[in-house]
N, C-alpha and C positions, 0 to 999 in steps of 0.2 A: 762597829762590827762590819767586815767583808764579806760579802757572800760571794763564792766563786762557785762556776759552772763550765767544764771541762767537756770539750766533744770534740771528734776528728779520729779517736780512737779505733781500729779496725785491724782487720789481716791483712798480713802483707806475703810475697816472698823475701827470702835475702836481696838484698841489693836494690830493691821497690823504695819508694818515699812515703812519707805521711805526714801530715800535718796538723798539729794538734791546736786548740785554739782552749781559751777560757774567759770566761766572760767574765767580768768583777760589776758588782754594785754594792752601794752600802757607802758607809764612810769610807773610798776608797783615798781621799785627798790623808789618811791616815797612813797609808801602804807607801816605803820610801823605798822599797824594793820588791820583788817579786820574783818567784822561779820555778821550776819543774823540778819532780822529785821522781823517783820511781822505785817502785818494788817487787822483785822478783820472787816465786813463792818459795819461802824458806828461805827466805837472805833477807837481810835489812836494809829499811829504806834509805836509798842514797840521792843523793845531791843531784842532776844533772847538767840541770842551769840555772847563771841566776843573772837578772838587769835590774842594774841603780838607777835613781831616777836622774842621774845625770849622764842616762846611755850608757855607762861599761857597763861589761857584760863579765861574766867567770864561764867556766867551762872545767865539766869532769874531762879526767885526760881521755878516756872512753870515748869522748863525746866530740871535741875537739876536732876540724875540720868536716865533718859530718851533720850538725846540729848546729840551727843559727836559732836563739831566739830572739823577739820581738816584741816590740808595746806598742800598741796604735792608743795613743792618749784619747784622740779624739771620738774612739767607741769603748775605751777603759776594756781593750781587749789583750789578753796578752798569747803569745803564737810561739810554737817549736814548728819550725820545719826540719825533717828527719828525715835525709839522705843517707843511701847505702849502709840500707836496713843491716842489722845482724842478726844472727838467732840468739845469741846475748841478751838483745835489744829489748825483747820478749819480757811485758813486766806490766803491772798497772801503773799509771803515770797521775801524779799529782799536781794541780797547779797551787800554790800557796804566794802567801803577802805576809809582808812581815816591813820593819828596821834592821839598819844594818846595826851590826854589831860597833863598839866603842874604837876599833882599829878601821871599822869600815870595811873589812877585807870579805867578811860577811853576811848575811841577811836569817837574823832571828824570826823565823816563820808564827804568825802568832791565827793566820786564818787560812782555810783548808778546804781544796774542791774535795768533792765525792770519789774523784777519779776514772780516770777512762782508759782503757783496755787495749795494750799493742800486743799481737803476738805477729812475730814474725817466724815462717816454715822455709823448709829446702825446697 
């Protein structure tokens, strides 16, 4: 089992940054990938980013150019940095761990922060 714990969550305007961090403990030597999710209210959770543990990284197209994420192994933290906010953007954010999928293209989410809070305004 992961436990993950999400913070850096806050208000922004458009075009502001933020950076979201998650802490993992637990069996994380289990976690062969990890990613951000997020969920806007009344729409379904989707995908944002996701790092293998051999550093590639995926990206929603939404997200692409804008949004780098990160692993610092050595504090078992994983990080979004969220450049030029949108009002889109606006959503609860998820960090999860998981294995990649049989293609590897993938990462089957199997543990789940609480989530922390972006809302971005005009």
């Amino acid at each position: 089992q992961v436990q993950l714990v999400e913070s850096g969550g806050g208000s922004v305007q458009a075009g502001g940054s933020l950076r979201l961090s998650c802490a993992a403990s637990g069996y994380t030597y289990s976690s062969r990938c990890m990613g951000w999710l997020r969920q806007a209210p009344g729409k379904e959770r989707e995908g944002v980013a996701t790092i293998f543990n051999d550093g590639s990284t995926k990206y929603t197209d939404s997200a692409k150019g804008r949004f780098t994420i990160s692993k610092d192994h050595a504090k078992n933290t994983l990080n979004l940095q969220m450049n030029s906010l949108k009002l889109e953007d606006t959503a609860m954010y998820y960090c999860a761990a998981g294995v990649p999928t049989y293609s590897g293209r993938y990462c089957t989410y199997s543990s789940w922060g609480q989530g922390t809070q972006v809302t971005v305004s005009s």
